[in-house]
N, CA, C and O atoms as a GROMACS GRO file, in nm:
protein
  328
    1UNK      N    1   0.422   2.624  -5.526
    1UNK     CA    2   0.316   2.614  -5.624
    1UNK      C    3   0.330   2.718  -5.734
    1UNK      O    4   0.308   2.677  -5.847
    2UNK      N    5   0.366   2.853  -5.719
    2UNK     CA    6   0.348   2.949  -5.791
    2UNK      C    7   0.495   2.940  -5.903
    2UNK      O    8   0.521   3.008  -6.003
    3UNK      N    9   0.560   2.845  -5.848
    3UNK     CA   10   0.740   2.813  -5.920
    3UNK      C   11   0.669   2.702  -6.018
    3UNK      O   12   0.718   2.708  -6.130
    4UNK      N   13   0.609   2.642  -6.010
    4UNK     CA   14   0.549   2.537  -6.166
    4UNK      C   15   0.452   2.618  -6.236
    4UNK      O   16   0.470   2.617  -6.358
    5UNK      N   17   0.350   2.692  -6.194
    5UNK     CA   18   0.302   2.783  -6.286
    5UNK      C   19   0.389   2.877  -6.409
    5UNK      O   20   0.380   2.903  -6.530
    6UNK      N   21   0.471   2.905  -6.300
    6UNK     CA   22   0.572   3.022  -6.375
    6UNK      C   23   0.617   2.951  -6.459
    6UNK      O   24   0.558   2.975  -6.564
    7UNK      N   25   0.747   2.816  -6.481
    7UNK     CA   26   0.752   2.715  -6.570
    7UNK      C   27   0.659   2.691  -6.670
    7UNK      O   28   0.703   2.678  -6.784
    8UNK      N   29   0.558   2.683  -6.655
    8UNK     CA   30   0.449   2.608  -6.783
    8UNK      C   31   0.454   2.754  -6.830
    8UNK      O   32   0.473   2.765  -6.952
    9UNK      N   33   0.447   2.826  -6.788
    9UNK     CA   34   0.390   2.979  -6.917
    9UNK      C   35   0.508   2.973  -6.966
    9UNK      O   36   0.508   2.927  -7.080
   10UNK      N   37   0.666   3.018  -6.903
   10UNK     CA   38   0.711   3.057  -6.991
   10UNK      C   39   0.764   3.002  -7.108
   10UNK      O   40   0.788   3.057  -7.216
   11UNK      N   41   0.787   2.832  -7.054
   11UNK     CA   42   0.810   2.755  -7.162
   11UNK      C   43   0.748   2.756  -7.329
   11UNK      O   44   0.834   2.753  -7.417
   12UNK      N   45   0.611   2.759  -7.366
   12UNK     CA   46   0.597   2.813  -7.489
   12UNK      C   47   0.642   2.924  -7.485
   12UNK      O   48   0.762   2.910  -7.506
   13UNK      N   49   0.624   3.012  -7.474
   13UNK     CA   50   0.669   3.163  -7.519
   13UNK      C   51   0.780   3.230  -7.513
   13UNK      O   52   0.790   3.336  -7.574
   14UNK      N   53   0.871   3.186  -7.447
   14UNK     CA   54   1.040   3.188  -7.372
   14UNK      C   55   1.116   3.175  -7.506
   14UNK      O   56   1.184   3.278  -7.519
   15UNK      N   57   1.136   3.080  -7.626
   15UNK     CA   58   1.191   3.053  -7.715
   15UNK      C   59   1.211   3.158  -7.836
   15UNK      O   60   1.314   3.199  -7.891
   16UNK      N   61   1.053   3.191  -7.861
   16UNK     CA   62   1.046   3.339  -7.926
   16UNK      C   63   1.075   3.434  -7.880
   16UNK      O   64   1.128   3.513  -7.959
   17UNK      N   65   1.061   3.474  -7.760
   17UNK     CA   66   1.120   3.571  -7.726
   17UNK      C   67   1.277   3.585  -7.658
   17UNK      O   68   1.322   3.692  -7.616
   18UNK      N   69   1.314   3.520  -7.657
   18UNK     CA   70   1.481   3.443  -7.663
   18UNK      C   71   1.566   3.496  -7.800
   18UNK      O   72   1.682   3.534  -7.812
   19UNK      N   73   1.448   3.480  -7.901
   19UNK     CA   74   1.488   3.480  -8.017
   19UNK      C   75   1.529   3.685  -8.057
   19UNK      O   76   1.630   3.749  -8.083
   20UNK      N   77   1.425   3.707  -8.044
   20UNK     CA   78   1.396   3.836  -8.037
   20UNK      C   79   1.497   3.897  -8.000
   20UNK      O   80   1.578   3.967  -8.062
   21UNK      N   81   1.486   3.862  -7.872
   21UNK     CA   82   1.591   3.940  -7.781
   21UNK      C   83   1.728   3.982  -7.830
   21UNK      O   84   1.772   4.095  -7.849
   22UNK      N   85   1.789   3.854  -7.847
   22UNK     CA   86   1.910   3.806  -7.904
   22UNK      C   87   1.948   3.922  -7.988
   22UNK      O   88   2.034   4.008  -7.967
   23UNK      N   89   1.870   3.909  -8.085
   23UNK     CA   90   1.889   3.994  -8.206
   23UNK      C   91   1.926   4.159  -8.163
   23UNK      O   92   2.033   4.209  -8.198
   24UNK      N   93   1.825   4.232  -8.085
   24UNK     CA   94   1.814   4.324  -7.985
   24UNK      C   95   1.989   4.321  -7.930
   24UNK      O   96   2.065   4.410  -7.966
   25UNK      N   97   2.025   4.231  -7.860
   25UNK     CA   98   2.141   4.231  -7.769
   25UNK      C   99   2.220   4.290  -7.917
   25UNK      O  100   2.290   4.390  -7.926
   26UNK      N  101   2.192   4.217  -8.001
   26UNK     CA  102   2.367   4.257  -8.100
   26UNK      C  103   2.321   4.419  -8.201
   26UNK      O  104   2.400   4.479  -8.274
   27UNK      N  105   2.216   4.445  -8.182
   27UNK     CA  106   2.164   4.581  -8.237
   27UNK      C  107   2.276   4.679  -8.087
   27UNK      O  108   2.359   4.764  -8.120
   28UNK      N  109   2.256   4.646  -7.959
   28UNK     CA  110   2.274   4.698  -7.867
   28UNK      C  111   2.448   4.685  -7.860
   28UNK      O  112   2.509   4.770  -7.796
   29UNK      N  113   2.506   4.597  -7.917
   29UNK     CA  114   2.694   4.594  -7.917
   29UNK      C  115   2.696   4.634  -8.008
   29UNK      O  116   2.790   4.713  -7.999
   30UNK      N  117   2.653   4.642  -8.117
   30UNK     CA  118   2.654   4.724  -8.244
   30UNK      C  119   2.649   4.829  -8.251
   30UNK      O  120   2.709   4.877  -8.347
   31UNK      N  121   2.582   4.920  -8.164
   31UNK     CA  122   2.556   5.048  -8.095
   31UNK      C  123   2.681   5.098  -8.084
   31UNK      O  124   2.740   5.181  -8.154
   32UNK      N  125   2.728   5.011  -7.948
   32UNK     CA  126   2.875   5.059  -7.849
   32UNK      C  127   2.952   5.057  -7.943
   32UNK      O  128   3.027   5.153  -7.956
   33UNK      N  129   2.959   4.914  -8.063
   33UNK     CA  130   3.120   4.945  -8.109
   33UNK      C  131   3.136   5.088  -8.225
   33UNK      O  132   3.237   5.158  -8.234
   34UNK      N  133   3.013   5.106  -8.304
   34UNK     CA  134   3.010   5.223  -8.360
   34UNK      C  135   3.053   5.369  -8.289
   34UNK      O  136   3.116   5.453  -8.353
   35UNK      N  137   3.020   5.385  -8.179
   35UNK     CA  138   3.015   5.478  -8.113
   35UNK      C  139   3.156   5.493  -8.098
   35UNK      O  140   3.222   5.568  -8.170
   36UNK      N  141   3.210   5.410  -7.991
   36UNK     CA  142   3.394   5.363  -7.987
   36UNK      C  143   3.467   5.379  -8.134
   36UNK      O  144   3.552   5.467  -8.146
   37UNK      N  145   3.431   5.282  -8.264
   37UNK     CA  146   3.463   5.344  -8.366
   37UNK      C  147   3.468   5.474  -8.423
   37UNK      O  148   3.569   5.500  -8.489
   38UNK      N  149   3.360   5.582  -8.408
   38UNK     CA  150   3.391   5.704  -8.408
   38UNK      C  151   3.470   5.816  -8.324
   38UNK      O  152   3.529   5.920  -8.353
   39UNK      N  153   3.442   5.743  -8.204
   39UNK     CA  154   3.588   5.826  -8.104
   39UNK      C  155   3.697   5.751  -8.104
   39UNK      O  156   3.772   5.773  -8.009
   40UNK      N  157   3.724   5.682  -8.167
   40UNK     CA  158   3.864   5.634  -8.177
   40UNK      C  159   3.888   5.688  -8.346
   40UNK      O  160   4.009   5.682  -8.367
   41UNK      N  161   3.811   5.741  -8.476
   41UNK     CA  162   3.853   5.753  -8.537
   41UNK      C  163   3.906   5.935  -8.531
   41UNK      O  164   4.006   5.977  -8.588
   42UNK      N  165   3.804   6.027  -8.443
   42UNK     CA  166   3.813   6.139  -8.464
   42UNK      C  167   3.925   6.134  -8.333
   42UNK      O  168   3.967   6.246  -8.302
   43UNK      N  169   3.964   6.055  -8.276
   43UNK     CA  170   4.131   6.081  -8.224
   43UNK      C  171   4.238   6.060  -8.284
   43UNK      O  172   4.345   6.119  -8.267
   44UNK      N  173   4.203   5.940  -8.387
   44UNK     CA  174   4.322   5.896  -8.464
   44UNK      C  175   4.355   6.053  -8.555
   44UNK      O  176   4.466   6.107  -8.551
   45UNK      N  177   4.260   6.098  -8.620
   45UNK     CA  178   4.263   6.209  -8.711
   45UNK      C  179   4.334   6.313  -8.609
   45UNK      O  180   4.408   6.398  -8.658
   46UNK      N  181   4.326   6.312  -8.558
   46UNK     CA  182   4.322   6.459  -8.420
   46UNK      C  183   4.523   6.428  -8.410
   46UNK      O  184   4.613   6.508  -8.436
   47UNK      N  185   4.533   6.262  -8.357
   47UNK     CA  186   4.667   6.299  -8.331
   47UNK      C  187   4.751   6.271  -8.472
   47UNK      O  188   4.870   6.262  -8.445
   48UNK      N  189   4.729   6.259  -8.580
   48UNK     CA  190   4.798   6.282  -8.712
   48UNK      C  191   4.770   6.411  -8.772
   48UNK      O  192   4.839   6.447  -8.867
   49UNK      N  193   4.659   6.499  -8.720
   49UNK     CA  194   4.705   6.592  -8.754
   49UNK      C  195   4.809   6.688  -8.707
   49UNK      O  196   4.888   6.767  -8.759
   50UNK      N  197   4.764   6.636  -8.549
   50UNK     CA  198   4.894   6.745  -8.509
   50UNK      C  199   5.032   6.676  -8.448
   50UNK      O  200   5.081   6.715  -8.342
   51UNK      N  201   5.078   6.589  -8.514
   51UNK     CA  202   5.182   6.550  -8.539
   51UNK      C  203   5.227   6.463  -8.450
   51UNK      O  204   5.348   6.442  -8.449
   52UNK      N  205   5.131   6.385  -8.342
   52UNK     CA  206   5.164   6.300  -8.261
   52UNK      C  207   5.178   6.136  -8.295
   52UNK      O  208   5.119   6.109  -8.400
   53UNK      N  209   5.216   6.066  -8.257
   53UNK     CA  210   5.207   5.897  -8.286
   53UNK      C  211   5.083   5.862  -8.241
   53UNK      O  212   5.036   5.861  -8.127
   54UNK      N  213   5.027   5.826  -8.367
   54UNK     CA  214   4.864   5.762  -8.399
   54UNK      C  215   4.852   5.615  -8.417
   54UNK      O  216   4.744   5.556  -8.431
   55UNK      N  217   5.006   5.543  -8.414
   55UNK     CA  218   4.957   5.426  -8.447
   55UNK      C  219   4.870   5.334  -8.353
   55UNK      O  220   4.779   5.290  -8.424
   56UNK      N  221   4.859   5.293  -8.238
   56UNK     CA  222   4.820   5.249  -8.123
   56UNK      C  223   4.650   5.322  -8.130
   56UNK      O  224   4.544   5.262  -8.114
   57UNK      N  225   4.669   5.442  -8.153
   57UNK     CA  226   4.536   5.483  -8.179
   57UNK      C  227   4.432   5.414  -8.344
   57UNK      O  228   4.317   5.369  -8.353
   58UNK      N  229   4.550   5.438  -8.456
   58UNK     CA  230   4.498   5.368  -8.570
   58UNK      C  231   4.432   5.220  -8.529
   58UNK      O  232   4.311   5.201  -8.542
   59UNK      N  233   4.552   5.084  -8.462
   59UNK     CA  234   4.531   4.973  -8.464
   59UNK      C  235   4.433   4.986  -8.387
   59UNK      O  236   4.344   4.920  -8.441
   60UNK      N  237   4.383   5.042  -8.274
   60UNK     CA  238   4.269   5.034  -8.193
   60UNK      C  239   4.143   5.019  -8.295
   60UNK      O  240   4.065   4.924  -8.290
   61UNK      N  241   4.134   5.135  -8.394
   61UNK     CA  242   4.029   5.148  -8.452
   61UNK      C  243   4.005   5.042  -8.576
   61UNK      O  244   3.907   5.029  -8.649
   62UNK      N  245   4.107   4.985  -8.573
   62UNK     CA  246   4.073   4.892  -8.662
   62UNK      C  247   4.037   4.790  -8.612
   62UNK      O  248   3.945   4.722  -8.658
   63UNK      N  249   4.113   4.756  -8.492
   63UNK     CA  250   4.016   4.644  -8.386
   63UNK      C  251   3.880   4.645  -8.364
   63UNK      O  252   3.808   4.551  -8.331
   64UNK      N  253   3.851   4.770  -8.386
   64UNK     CA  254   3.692   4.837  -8.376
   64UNK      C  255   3.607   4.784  -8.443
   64UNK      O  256   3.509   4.712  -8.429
   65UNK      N  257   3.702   4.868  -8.572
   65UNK     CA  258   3.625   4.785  -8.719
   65UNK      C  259   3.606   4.669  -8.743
   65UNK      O  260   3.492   4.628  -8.766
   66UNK      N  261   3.694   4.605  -8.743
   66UNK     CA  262   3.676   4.459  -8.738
   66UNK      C  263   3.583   4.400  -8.653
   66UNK      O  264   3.509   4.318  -8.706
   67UNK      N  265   3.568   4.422  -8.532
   67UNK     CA  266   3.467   4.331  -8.481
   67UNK      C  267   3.315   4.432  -8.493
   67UNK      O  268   3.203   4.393  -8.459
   68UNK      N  269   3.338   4.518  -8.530
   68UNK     CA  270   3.217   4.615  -8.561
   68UNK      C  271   3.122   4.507  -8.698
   68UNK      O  272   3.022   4.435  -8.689
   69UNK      N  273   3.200   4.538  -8.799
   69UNK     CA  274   3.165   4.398  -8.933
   69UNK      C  275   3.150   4.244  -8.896
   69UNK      O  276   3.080   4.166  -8.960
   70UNK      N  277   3.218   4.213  -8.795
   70UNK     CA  278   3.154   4.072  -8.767
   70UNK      C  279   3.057   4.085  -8.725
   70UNK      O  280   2.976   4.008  -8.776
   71UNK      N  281   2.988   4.192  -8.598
   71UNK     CA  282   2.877   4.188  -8.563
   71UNK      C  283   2.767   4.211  -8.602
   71UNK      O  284   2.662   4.163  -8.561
   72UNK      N  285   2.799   4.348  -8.753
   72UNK     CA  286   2.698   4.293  -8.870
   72UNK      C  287   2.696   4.167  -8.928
   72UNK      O  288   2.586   4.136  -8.974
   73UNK      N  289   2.765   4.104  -8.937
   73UNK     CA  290   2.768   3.972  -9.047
   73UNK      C  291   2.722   3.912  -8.984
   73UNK      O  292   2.627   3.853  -9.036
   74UNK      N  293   2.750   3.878  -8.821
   74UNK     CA  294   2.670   3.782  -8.754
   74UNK      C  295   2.460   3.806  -8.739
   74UNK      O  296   2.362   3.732  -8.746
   75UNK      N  297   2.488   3.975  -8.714
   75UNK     CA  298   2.354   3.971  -8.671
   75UNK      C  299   2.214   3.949  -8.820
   75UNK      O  300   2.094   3.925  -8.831
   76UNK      N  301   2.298   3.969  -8.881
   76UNK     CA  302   2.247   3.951  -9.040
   76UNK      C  303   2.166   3.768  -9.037
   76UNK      O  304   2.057   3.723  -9.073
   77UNK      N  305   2.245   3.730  -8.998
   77UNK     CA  306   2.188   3.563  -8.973
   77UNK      C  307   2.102   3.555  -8.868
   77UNK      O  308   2.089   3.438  -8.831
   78UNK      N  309   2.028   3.646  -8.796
   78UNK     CA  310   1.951   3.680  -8.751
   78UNK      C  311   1.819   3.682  -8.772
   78UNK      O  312   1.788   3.742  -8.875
   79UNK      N  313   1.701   3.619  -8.689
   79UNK     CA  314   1.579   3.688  -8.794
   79UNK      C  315   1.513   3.797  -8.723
   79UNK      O  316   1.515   3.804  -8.600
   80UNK      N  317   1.441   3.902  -8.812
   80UNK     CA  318   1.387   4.000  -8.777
   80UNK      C  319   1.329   4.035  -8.703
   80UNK      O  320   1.224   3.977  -8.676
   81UNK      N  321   1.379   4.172  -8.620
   81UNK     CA  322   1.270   4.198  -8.519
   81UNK      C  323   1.093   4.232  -8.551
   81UNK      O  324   1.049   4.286  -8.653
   82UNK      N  325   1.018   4.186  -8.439
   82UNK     CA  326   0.886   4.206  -8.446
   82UNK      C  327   0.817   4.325  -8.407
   82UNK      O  328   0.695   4.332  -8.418
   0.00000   0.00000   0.00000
């Protein structure tokens, strides 16, 4: 009995807040990849300065970047949190 109650509520209200959420989740990978983007950039700097092979470290951070900007571009099509 208490498993069809639960059903009828959340069904209106489940959608909006689905919505919400969502948005939330990519604020929250958006977070991580920034974070990763900055320690992968202050290593890249670290091993070109002192004269080690950075490339593997460079391409990392650009892997970073890159999906760092999609996840703005995506979350942009987003609508606003409440």
């Amino acid at each position: 009995m208490t498993g069809h109650a639960s059903r009828s509520r959340s069904a209106g209200a489940g959608g909006d807040r689905r919505r919400v959420r969502s948005g939330e989740d990519f604020d929250i990978i958006i977070g991580f990849l920034g974070f990763w983007a900055l320690v992968l950039l202050v290593v890249t700097v670290w091993m070109e300065v002192t004269a080690q092979p950075a490339l593997g470290w460079a391409l990392g951070l650009l892997a970073t970047l890159l999906a760092l900007y999609g996840m703005v571009r995506l979350r942009r099509r987003l609508p606003d949190r409440r």
